[in-house]
Structure formats: structure tokens, C-alpha cells
C-alpha positions in Angstrom: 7.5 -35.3 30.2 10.5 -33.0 30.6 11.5 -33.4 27.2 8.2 -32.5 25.7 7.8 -29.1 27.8 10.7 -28.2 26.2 10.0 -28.9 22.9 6.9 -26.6 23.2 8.8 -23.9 24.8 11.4 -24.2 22.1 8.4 -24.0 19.3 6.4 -21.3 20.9 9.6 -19.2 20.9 10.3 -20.2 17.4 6.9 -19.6 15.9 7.2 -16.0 18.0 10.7 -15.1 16.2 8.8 -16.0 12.9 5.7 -14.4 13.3 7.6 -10.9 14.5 9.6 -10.6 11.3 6.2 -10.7 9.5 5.8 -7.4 7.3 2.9 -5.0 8.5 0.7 -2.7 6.8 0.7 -0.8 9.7 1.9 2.4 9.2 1.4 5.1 7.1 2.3 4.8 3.5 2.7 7.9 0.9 1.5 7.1 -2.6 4.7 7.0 -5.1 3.1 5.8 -7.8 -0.4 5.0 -9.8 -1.4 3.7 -12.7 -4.7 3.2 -15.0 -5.3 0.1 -16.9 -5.0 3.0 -20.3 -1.4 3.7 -18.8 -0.6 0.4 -18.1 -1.0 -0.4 -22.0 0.0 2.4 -23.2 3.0 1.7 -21.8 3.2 -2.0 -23.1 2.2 -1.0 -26.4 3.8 2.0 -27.6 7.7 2.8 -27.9 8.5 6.2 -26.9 10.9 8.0 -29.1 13.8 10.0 -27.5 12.5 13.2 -28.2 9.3 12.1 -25.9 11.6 10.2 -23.2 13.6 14.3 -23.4 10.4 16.2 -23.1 8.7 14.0 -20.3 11.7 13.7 -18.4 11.8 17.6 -18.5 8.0 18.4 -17.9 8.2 15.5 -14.6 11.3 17.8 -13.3 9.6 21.2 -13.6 6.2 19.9 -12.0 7.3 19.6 -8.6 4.9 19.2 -6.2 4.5 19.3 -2.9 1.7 17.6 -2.3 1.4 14.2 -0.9 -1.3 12.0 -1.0 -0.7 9.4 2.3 -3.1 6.1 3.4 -2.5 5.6 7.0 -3.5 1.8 8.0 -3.7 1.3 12.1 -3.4 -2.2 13.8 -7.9 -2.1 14.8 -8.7 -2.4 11.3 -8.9 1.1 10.6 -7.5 4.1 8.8 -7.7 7.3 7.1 -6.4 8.6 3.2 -5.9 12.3 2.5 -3.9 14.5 0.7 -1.5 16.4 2.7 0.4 19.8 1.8 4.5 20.7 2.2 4.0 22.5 6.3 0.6 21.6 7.0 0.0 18.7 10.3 -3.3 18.2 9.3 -4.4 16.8 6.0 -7.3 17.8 3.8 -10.3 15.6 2.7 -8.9 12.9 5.3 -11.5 10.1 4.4 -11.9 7.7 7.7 -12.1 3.4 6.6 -12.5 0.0 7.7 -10.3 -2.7 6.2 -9.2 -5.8 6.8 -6.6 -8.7 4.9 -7.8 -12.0 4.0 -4.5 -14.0 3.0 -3.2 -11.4 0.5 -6.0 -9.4 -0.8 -6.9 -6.0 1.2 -10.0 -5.7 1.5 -12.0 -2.3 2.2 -14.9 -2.4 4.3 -18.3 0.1 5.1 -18.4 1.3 7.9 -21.6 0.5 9.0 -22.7 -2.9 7.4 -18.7 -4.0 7.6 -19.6 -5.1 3.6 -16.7 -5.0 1.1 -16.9 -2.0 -1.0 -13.0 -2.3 -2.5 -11.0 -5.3 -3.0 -7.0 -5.5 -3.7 -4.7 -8.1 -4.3 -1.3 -7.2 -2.5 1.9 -8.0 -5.0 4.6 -6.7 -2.3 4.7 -5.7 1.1 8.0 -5.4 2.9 9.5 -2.6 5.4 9.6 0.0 3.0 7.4 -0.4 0.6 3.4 -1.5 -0.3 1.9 -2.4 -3.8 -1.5 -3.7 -4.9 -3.6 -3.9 -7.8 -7.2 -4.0 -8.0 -9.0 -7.5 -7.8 -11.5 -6.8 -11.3 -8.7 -5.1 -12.8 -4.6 -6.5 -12.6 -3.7 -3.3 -14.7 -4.3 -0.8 -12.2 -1.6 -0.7 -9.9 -0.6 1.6 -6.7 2.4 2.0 -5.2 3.6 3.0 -2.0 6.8 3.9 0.5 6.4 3.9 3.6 6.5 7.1 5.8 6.0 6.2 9.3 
């Protein structure tokens, strides 16, 4: 009888270790990267030459912006996306959600009727970084790093 309580002691603390090192998407999460199914083959189709690899590596230097746009996810199935500006606490057009994960696919829910609106499959999720693609469509892909 001993023996057995201490096996389940010993397994509950195991299964605890295991389920704390568990990635999150807790957090908020600042968008690095986005793509379109049309940039997604452009980019498997066509070769760029050096003088386009020059210019676009030029043109992405001189557009700095400092503008963010940031997805906050919160541990009660709820969050908020909005774009946020270099200095401001606040962001603008902060758009409240519902969501919820079903093994790896984020789902988006209303707010009301709890219905899925959006569905995404998640490819990574680890401290520092977050990336799905949408469930209809495996070419559109988002990227994230994680701010908070």
C-alpha cells in the first residue's frame, strides 16, 4: 500500500514537471512576418535576379517602420489584435476575441454564439516564437516573436 502511494506521488510530480515545460500561447506576440498564398508562390516559382535581391534589400532598409502590429492571447480564452505606434501605451483599432486550441489548430471564436469564425493550424510554438497557417489555405502563413 506504501509502495503504491509513492508511485502516484512520484507520477503526479512527474506528469507536473512535464506538463510545466509545455509551450503557451499566452502572451503577447508581435507579428514578424505574413504571407499570401500569391507570395507564397511567387516565391516558389520565380528566381530573383541580383539586381532585384539589390533593390529589395535596399527599399526593406529605407522603409522603416515603426509600427507594430501585436496579438495578445490571455490564459481565459481571450484576447485583443491591434496595431501599436513607436511611444504610444495604447493601441489603435484593438479588436477584442475569443479563441480556443483544439490539439494544434487555433481556433477563433464569436463572441456571442462562441461559433468558429477563423481556423489555424499551428506549425511552431516555442518560448520565442508562434506560427500558423490558415486551415482552407497551407500557403498563408504568419509569423510571430514573442514580446511579453
Amino acid at each position: 500500500m506504501k509502495a503504491m502511494k509513492q508511485h502516484l506521488i512520484l507520477s503526479a510530480l512527474i506528469l507536473t514537471a512535464f506538463f510545466s515545460h509545455a509551450q503557451s500561447i499566452v502572451g503577447t506576440w508581435q507579428l514578424t512576418d505574413e504571407k499570401t498564398c500569391f507570395q507564397s508562390a511567387l516565391s516558389e516559382t520565380m528566381k530573383e535576379s541580383d539586381t532585384e535581391k539589390e533593390l529589395s534589400s535596399q527599399m526593406g532598409s529605407s522603409s522603416f517602420s515603426s509600427v507594430a502590429k501585436l496579438i495578445r492571447f490571455d490564459n481565459k480564452g481571450k484576447g485583443e489584435e491591434g496595431i501599436f505606434k513607436t511611444g504610444k501605451k495604447k493601441g489603435s483599432s484593438l479588436e477584442p476575441f475569443r479563441y480556443q486550441i483544439k490539439g494544434s489548430e487555433l481556433q477563433f471564436l464569436d463572441k456571442k454564439s462562441g461559433m468558429i469564425t477563423e481556423r489555424y493550424i499551428i506549425e511552431e510554438l516555442t518560448d520565442s516564437s508562434l506560427r500558423f497557417h490558415d486551415a482552407k489555405k497551407d500557403c498563408e502563413i504568419k509569423a510571430f516573436t514573442k514580446v511579453k
